[in-house]
Backbone of each chain as ProteinMPNN parsed JSONL, in Angstrom:
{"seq_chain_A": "XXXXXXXXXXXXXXXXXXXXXXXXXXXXXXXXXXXXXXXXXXXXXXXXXXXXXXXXXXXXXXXXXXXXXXXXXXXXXXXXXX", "coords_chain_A": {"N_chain_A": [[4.782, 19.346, 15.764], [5.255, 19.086, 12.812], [8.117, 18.98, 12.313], [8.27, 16.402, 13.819], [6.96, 14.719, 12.208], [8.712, 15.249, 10.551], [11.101, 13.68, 11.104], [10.11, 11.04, 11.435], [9.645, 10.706, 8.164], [12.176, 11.099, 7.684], [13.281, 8.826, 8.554], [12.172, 6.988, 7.308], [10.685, 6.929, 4.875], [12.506, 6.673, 2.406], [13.217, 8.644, 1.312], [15.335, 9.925, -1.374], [16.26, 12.031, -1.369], [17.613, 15.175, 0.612], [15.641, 15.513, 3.399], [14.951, 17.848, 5.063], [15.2, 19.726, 2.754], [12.485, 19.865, 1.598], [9.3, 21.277, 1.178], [6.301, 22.29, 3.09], [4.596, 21.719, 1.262], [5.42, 20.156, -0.696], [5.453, 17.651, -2.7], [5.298, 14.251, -1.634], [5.459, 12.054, -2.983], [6.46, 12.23, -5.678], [8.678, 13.232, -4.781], [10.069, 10.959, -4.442], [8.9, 8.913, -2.647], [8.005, 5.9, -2.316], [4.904, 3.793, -3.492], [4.92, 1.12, -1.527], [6.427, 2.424, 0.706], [5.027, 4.31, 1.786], [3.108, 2.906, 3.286], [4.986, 1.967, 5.2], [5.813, 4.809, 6.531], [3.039, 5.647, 7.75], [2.79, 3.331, 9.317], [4.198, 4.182, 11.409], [4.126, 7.002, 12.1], [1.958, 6.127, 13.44], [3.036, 5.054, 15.519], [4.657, 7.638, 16.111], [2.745, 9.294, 17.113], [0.979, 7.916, 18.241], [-2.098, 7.132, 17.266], [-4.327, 5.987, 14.894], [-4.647, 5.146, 12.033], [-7.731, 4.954, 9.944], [-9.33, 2.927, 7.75], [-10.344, 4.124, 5.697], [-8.79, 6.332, 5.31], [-6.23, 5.8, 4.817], [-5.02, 6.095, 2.029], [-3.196, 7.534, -0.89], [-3.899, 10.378, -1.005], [-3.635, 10.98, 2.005], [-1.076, 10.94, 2.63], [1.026, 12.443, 0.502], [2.123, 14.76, 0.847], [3.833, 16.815, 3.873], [2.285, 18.525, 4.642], [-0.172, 17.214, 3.819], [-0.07, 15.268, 5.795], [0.033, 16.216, 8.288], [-2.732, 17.842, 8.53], [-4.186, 15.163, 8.53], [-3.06, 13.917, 10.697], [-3.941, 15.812, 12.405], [-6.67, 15.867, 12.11], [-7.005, 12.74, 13.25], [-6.308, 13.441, 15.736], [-8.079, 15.227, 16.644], [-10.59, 13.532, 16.33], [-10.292, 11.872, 18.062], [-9.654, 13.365, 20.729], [-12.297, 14.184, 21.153]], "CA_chain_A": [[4.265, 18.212, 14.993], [5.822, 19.399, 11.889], [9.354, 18.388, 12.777], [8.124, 14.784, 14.132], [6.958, 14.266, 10.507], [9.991, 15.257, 9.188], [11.487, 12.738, 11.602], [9.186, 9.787, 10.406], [10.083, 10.908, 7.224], [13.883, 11.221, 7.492], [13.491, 7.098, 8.986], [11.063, 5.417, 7.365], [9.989, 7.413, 3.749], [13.598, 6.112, 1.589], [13.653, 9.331, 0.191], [16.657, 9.735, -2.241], [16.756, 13.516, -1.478], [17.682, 15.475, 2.001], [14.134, 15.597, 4.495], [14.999, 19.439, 5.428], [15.095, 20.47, 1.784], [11.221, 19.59, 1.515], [8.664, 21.942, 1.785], [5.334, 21.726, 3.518], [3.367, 20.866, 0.193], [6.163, 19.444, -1.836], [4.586, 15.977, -3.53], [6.158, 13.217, -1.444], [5.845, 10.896, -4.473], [7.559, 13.038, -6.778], [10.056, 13.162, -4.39], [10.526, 9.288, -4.278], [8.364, 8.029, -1.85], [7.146, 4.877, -3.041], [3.648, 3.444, -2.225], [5.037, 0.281, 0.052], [6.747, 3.642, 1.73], [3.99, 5.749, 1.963], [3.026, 2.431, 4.336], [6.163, 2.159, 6.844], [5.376, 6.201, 7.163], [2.252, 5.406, 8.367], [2.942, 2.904, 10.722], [5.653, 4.933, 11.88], [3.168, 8.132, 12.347], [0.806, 5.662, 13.87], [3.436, 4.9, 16.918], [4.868, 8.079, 16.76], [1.992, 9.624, 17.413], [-0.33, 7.553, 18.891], [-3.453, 7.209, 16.564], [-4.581, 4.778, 14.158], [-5.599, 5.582, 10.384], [-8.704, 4.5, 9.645], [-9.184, 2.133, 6.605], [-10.5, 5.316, 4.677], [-7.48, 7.141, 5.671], [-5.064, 4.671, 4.026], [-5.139, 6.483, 0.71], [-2.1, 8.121, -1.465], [-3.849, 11.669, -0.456], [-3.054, 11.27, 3.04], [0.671, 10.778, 2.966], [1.212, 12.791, -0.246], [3.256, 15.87, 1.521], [4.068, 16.737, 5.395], [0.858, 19.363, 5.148], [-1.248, 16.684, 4.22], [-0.335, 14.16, 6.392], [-0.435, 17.453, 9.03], [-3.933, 17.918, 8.419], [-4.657, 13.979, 8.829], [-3.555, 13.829, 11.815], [-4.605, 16.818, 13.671], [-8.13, 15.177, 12.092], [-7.095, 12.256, 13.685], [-6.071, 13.718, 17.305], [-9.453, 15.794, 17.265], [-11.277, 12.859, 16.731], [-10.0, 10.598, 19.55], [-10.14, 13.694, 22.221], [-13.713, 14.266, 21.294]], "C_chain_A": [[5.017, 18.096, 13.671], [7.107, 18.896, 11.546], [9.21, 17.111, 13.14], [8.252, 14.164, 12.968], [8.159, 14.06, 10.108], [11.119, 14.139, 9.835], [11.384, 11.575, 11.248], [9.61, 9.514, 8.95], [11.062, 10.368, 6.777], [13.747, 8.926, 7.608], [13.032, 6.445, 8.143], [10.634, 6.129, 5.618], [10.733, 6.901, 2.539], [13.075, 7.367, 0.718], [14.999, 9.554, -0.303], [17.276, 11.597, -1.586], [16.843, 13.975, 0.259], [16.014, 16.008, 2.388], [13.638, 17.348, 4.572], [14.56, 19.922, 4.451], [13.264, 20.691, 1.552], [10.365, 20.6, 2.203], [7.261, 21.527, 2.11], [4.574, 20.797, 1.967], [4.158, 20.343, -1.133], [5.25, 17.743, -1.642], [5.726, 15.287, -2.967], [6.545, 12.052, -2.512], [6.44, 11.231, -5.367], [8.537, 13.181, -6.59], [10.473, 12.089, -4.177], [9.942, 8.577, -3.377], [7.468, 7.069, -2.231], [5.729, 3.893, -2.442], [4.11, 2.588, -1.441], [5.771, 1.589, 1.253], [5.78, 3.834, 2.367], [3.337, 4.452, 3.505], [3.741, 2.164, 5.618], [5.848, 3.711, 7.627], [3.991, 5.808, 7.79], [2.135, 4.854, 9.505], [3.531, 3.289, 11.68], [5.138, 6.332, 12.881], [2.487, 7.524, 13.274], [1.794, 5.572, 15.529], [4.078, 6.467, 17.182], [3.887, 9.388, 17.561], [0.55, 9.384, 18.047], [-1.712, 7.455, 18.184], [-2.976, 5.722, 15.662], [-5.231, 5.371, 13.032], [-6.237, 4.467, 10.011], [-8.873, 3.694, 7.718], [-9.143, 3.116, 5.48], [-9.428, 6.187, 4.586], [-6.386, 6.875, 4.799], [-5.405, 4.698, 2.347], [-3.924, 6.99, 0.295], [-2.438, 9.503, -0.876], [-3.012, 11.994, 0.454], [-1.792, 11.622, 3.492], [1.315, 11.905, 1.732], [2.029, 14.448, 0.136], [2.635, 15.888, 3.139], [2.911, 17.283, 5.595], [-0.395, 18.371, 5.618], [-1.567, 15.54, 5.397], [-0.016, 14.837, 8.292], [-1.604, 17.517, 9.566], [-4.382, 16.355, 9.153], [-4.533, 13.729, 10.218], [-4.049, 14.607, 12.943], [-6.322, 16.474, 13.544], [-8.339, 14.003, 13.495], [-7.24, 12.417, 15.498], [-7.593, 14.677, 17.866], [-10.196, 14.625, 17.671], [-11.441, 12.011, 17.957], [-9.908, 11.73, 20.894], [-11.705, 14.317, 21.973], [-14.66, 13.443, 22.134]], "O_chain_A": [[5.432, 16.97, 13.395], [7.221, 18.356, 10.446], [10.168, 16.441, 12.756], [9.128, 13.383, 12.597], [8.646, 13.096, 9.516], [11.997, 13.744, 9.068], [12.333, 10.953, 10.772], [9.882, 8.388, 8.535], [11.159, 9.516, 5.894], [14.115, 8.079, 6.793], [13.362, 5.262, 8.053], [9.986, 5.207, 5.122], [10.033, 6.621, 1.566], [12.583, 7.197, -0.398], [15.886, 9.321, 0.518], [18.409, 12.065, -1.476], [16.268, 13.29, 1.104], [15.366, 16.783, 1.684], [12.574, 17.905, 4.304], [13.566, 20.628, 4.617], [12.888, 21.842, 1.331], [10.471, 20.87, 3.4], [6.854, 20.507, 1.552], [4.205, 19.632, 1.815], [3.692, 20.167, -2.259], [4.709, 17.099, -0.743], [6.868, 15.432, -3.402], [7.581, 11.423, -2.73], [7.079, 10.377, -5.98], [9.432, 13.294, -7.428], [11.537, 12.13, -3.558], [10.434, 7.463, -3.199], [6.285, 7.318, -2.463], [5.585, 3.432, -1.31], [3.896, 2.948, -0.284], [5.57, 1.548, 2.467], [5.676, 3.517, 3.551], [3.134, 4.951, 4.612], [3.276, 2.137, 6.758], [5.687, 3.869, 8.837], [4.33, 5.599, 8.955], [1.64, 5.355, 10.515], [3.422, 2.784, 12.797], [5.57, 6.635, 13.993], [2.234, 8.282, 14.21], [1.274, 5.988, 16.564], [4.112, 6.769, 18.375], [4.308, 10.197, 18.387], [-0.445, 10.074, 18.271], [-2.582, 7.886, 18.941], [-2.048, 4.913, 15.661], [-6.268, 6.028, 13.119], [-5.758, 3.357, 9.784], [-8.404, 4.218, 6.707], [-8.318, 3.121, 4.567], [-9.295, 6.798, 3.525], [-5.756, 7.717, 4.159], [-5.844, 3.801, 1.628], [-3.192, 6.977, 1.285], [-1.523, 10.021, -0.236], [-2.055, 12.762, 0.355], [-1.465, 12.356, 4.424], [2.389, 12.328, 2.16], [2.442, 15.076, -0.839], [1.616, 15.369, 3.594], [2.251, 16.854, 6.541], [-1.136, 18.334, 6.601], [-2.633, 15.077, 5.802], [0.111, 14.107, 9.274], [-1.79, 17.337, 10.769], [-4.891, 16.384, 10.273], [-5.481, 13.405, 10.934], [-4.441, 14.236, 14.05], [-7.127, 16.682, 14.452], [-9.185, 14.065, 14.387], [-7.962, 11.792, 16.275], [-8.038, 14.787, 19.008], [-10.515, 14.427, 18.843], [-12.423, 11.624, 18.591], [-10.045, 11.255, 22.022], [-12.147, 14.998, 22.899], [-15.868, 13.679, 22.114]]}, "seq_chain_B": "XXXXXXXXXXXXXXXXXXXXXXXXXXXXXXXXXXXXXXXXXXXXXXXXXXXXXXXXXXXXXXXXXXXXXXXXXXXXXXXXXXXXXXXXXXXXXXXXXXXXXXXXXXXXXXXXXXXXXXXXXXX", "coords_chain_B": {"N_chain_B": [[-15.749, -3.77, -24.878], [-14.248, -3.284, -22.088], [-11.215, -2.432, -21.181], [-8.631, -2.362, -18.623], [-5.691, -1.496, -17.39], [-2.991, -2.111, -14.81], [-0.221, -1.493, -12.805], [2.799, -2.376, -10.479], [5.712, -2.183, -8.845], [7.723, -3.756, -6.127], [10.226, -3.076, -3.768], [11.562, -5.905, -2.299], [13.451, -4.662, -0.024], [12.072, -2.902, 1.688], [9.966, -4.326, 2.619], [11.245, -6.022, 4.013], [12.15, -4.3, 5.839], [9.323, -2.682, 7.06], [8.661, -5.448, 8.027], [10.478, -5.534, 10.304], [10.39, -3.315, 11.31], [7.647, -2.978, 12.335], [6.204, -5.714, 12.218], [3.81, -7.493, 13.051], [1.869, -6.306, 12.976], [1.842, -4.255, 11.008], [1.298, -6.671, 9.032], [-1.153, -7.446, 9.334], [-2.66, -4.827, 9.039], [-2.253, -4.912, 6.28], [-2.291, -6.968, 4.828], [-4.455, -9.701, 3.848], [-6.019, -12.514, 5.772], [-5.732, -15.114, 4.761], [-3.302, -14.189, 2.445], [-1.475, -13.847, 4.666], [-1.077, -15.81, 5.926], [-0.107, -17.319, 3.484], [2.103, -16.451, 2.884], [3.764, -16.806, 5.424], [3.705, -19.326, 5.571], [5.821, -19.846, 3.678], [8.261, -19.599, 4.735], [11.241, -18.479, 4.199], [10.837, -17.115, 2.5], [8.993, -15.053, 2.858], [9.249, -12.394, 2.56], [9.442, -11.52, 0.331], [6.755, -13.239, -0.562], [4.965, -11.413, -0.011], [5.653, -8.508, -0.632], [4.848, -9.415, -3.627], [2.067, -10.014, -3.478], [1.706, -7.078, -2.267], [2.151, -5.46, -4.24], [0.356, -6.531, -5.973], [-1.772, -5.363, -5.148], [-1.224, -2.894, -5.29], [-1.396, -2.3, -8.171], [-3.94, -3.15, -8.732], [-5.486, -1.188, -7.948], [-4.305, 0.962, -9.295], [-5.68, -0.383, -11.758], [-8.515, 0.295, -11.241], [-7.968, 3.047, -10.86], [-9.041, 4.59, -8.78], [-8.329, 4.836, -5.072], [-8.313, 2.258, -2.727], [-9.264, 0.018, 0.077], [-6.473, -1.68, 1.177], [-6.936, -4.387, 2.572], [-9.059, -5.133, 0.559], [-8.384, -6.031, -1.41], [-7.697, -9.016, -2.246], [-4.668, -11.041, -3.095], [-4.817, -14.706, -4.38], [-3.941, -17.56, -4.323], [-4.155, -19.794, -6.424], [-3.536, -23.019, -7.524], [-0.974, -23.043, -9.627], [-1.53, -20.613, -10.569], [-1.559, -17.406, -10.32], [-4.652, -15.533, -8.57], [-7.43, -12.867, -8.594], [-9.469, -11.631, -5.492], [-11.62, -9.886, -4.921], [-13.288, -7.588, -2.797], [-15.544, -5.524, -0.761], [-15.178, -2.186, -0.727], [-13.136, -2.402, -2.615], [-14.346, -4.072, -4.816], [-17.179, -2.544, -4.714], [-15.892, -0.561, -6.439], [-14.68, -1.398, -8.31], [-17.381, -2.931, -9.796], [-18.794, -0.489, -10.09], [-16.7, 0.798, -12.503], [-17.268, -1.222, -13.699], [-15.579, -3.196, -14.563], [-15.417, -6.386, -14.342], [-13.598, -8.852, -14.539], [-10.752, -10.285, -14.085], [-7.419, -10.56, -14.164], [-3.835, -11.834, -13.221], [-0.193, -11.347, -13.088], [2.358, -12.374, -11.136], [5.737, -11.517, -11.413], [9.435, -11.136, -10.737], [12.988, -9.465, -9.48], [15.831, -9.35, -8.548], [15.908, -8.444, -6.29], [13.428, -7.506, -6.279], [9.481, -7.271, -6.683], [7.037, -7.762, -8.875], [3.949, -6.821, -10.22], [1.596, -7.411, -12.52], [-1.826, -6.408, -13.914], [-4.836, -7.196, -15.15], [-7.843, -5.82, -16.207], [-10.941, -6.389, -17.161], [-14.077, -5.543, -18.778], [-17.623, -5.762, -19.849], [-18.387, -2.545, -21.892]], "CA_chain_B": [[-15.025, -4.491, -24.718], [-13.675, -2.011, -21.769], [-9.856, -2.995, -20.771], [-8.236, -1.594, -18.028], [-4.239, -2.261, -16.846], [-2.055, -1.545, -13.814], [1.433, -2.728, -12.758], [3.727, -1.988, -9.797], [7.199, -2.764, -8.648], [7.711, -3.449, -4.682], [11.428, -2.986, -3.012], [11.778, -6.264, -0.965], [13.905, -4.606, 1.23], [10.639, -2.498, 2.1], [8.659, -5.062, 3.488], [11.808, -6.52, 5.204], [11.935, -2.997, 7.259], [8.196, -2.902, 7.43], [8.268, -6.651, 9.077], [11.515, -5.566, 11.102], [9.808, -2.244, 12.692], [5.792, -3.004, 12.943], [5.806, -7.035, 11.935], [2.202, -8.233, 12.831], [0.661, -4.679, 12.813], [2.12, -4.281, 9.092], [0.723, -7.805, 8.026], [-2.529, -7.352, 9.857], [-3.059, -3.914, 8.429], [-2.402, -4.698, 4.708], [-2.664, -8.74, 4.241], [-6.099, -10.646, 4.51], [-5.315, -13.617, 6.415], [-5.175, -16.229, 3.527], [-2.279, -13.81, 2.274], [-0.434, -13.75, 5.444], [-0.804, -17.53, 6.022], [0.627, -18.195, 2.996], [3.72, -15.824, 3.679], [3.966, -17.458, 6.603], [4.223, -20.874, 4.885], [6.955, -19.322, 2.615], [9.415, -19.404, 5.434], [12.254, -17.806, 4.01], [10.18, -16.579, 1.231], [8.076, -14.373, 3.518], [8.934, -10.971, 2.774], [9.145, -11.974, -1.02], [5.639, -13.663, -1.073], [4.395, -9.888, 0.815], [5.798, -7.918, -1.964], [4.21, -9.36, -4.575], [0.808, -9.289, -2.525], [1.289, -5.801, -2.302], [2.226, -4.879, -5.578], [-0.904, -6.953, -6.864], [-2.863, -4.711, -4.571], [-1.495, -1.797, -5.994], [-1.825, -2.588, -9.51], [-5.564, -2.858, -8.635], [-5.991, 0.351, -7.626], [-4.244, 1.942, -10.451], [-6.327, -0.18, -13.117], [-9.785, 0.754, -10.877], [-8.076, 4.506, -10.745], [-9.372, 4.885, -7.655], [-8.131, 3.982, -4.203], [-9.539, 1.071, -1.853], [-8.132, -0.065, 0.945], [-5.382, -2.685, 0.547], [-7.839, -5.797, 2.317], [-10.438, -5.183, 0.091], [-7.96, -6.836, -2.726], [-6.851, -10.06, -2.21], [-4.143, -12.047, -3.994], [-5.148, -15.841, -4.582], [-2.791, -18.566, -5.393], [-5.35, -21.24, -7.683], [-2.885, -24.451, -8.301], [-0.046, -22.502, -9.804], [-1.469, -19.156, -11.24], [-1.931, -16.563, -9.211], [-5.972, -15.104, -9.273], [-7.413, -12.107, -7.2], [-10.345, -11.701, -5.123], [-12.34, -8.197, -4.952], [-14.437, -7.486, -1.637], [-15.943, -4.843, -0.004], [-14.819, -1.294, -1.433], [-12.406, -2.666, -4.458], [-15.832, -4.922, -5.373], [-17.909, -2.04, -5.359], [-15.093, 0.39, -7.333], [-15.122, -2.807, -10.072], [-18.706, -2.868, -10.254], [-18.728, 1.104, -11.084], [-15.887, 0.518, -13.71], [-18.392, -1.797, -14.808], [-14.895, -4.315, -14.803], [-15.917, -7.712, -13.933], [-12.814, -10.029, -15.36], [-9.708, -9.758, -13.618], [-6.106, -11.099, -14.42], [-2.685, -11.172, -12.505], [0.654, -12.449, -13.094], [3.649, -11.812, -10.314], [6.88, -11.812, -11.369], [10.581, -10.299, -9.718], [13.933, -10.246, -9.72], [17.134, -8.576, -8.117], [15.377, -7.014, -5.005], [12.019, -6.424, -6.414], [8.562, -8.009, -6.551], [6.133, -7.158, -10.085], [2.726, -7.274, -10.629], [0.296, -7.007, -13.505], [-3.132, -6.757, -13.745], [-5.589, -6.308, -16.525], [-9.096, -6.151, -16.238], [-12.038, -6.541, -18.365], [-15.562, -5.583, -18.818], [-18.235, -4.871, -20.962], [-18.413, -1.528, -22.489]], "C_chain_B": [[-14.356, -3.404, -24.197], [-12.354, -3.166, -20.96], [-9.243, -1.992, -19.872], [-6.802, -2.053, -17.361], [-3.353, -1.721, -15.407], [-1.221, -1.808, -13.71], [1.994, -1.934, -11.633], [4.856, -2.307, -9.194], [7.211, -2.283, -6.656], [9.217, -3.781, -4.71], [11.075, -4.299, -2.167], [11.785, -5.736, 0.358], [13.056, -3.84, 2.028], [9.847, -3.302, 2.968], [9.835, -5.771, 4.259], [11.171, -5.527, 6.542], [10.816, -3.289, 7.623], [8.115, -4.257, 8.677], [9.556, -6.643, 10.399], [11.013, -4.565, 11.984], [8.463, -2.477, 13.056], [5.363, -4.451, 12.634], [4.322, -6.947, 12.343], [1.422, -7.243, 12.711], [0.865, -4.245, 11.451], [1.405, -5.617, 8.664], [-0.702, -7.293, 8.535], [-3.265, -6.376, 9.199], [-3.285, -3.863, 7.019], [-3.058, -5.414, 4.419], [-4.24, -9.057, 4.832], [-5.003, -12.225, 5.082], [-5.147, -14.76, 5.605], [-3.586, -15.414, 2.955], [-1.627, -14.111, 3.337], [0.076, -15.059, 6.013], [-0.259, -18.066, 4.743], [2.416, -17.703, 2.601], [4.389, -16.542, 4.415], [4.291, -18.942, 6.496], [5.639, -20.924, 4.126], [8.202, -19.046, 3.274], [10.181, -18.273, 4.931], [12.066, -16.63, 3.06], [9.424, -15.743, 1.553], [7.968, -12.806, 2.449], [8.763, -11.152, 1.055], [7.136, -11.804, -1.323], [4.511, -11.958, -0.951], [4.229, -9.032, 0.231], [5.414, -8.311, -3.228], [2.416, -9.351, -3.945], [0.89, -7.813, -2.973], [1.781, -5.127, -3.442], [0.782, -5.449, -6.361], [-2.09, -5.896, -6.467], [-3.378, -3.207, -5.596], [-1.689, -1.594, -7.023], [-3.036, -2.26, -9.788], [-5.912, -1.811, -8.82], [-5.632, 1.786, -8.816], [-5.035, 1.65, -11.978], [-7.702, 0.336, -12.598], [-9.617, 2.254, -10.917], [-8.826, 4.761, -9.742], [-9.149, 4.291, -6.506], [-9.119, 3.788, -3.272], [-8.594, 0.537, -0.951], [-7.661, -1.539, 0.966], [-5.953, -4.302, 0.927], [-8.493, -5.564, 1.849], [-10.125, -5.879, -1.19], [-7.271, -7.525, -2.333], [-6.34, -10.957, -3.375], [-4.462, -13.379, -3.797], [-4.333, -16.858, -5.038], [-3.993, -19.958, -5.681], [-4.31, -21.955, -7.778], [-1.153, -23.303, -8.806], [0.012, -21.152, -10.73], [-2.536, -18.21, -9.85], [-3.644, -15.927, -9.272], [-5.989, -13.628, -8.17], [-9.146, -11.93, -6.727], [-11.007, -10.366, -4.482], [-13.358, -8.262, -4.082], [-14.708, -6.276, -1.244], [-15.996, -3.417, -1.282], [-14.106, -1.695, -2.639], [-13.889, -3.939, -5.015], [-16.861, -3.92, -5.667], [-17.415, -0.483, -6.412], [-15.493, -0.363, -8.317], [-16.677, -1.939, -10.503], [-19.025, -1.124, -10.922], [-18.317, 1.367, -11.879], [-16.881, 0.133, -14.11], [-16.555, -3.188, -14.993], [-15.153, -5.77, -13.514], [-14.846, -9.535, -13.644], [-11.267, -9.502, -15.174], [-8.675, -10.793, -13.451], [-5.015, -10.566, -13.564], [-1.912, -12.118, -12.698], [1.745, -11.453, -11.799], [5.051, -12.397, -11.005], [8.037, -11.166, -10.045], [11.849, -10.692, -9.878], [15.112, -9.112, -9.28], [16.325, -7.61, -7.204], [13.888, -7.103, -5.39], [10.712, -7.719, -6.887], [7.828, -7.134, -8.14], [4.832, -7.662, -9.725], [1.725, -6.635, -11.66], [-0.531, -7.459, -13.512], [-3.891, -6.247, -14.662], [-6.789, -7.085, -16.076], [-10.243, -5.784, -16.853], [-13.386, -6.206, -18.154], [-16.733, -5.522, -19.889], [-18.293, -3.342, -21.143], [-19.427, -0.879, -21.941]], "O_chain_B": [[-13.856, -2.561, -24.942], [-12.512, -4.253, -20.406], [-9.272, -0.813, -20.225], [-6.868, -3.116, -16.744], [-3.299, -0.494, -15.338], [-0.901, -2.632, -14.567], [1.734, -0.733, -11.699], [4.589, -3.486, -8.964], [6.927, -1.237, -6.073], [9.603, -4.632, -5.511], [10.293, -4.059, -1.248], [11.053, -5.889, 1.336], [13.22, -4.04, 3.232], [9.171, -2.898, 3.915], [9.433, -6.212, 5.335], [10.405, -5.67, 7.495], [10.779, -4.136, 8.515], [7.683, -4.155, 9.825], [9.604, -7.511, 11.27], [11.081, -4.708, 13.205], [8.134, -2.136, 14.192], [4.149, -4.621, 12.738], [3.682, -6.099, 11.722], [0.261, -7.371, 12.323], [-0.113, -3.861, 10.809], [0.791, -5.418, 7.616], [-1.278, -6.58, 7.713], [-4.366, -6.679, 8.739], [-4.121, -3.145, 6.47], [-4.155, -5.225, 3.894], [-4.866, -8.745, 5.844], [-3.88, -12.677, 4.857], [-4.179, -15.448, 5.928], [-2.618, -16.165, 3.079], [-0.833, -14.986, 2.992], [1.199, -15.346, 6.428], [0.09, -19.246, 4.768], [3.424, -18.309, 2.238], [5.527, -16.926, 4.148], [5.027, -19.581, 7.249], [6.374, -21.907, 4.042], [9.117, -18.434, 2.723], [9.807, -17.133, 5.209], [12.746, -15.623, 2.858], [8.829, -15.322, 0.562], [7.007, -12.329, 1.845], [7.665, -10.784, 0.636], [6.461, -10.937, -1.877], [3.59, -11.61, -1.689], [3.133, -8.473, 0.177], [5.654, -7.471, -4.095], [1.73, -8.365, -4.214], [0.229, -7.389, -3.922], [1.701, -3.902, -3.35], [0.24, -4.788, -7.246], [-3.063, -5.619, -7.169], [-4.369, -2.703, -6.126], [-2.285, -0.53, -7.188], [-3.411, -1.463, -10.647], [-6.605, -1.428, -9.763], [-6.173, 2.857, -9.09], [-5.176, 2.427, -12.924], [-8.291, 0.928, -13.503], [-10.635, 2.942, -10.991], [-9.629, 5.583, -10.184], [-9.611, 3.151, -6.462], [-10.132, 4.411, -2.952], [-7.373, 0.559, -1.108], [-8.443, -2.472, 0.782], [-5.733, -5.267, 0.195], [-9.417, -5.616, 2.66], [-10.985, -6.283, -1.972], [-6.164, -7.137, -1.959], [-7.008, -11.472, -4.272], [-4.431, -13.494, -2.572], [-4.076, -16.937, -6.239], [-4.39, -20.843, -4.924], [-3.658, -21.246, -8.545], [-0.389, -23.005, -7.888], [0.96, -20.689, -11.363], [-3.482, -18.31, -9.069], [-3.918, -15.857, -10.47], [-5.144, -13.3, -7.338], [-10.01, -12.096, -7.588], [-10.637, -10.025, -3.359], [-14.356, -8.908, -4.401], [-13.674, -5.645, -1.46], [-16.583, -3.475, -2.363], [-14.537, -1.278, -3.714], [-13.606, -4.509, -6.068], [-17.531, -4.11, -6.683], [-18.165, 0.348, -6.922], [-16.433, -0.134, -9.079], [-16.961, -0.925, -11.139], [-19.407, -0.817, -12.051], [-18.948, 2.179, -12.555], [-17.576, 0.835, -14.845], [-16.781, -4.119, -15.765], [-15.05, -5.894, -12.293], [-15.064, -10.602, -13.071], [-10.7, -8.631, -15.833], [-8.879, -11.785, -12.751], [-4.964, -9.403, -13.163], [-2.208, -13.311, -12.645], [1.811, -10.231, -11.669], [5.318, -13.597, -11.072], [7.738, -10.845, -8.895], [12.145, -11.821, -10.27], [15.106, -8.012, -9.832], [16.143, -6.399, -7.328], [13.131, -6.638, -4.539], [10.999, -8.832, -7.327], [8.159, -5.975, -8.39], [4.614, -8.687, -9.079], [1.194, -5.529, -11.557], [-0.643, -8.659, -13.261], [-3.788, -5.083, -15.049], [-6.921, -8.26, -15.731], [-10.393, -4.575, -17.028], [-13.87, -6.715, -17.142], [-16.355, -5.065, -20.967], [-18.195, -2.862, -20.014], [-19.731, 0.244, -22.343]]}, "name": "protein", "num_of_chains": 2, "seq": "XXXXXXXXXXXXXXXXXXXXXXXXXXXXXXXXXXXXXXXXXXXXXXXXXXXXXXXXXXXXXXXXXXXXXXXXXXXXXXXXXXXXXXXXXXXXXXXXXXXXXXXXXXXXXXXXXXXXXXXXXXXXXXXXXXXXXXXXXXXXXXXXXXXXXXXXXXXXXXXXXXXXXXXXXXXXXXXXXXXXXXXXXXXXXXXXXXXXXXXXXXXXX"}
C-alpha cells in the first residue's frame, strides 16, 4: 500500500522535491503539496484504490503525510469489507 | 467587533490536470452545482472560473480555522461582485465563530487564481 501512495504521490501531489526521499510522517504540506493538490491525490487514491472519502474525510489531516493518508485508507477498506 | 481573514492562491494548471484526469468526479466532488454551471458557461474560462471557486473555499476555511467540506462554501456571483454562501457544516463553523458578515474578492494573474475573504461578527 505504502509504495502505491508513493505512486499517487510521485503523479498527482506536484511536489518540488524527489517522492522516495519522504518519510512516512514527513508533512506533505511542508513539503509543497498545495491544498488544490492535496485534491488530485485524493481522487487519484480514490481510483487507485477503489474507495471513496467521505465528506468528513476531505480534510488537510487526511492527506497531510503517506502514514496518514495510510491510516485513512486502511479505515476506509475496513469499512467497506464490513 | 470580531474580524477574521483568509486568502489563497490556486495553480490553474491544477484544476486543468484535475479536469484532465477525474473531470466530472472533480467538479461534482468540490463545486455546488451553481458553481459548476457557471464554469461551464465560462467556456474557455472553465478551469479559471474553478480556481478561483476553490481558492474562495479555501480562504473560508482558513478565516473559520477550521475545516468544512468544500460544498458547504459556495462562491456567488451577485451582478458583478462576487458574494459567498455558507451551508451545512461551514454555516454551523460561522455560527460558532459567532462570524455572521462575510466578504470576497477574486482576483489572478500569470497562472494563478486569488481569493480573499474577511469576515465579521460581533464580539
Amino acid at each position: 500500500m505504502t509504495e502505491e501512495i508513493r505512486n499517487v504521490l510521485r503523479d498527482h501531489a506536484r511536489l518540488p522535491g524527489d517522492v522516495d526521499s519522504l518519510r512516512d510522517h514527513d508533512d506533505l504540506y511542508q513539503a509543497g503539496m498545495t491544498s488544490h493538490a492535496s485534491v488530485n491525490v485524493m481522487l487519484a487514491l480514490e481510483d487507485a484504490f477503489d474507495v471513496e472519502f467521505p465528506d468528513a474525510m476531505l480534510k488537510r489531516s487526511s492527506f497531510e503525510s503517506i502514514a496518514a493518508i495510510r491510516d485513512v485508507l486502511g479505515e476506509l477498506r475496513s469499512e467497506a469489507a464490513a | 467587533m470580531r474580524t477574521r481573514v483568509g486568502i489563497d492562491l490556486v495553480a490553474i494548471e491544477d484544476v486543468h490536470a484535475a479536469l484532465d484526469d477525474h473531470a466530472g468526479r472533480y467538479v461534482a466532488r468540490v463545486f455546488t452545482q451553481g458553481e459548476a454551471e457557471r464554469a461551464h458557461d465560462a467556456g474557455a474560462g472553465r478551469a479559471t472560473e474553478l480556481a478561483g471557486c476553490f481558492a474562495a473555499k479555501e480562504a473560508v476555511v482558513k478565516a473559520l480555522g477550521e475545516e468544512v467540506p468544500p460544498r458547504s462554501v459556495e462562491l456567488t456571483r451577485e451582478g458583478r461582485h462576487p458574494g459567498l454562501r455558507l451551508s451545512g457544516p461551514a454555516a454551523e463553523s460561522a455560527a460558532r465563530a459567532g462570524l455572521d458578515e462575510w466578504s470576497v474578492t477574486i482576483g489572478g494573474a500569470d497562472g494563478y487564481a486569488c481569493a480573499v475573504v474577511i469576515a465579521r461578527g460581533a464580539s
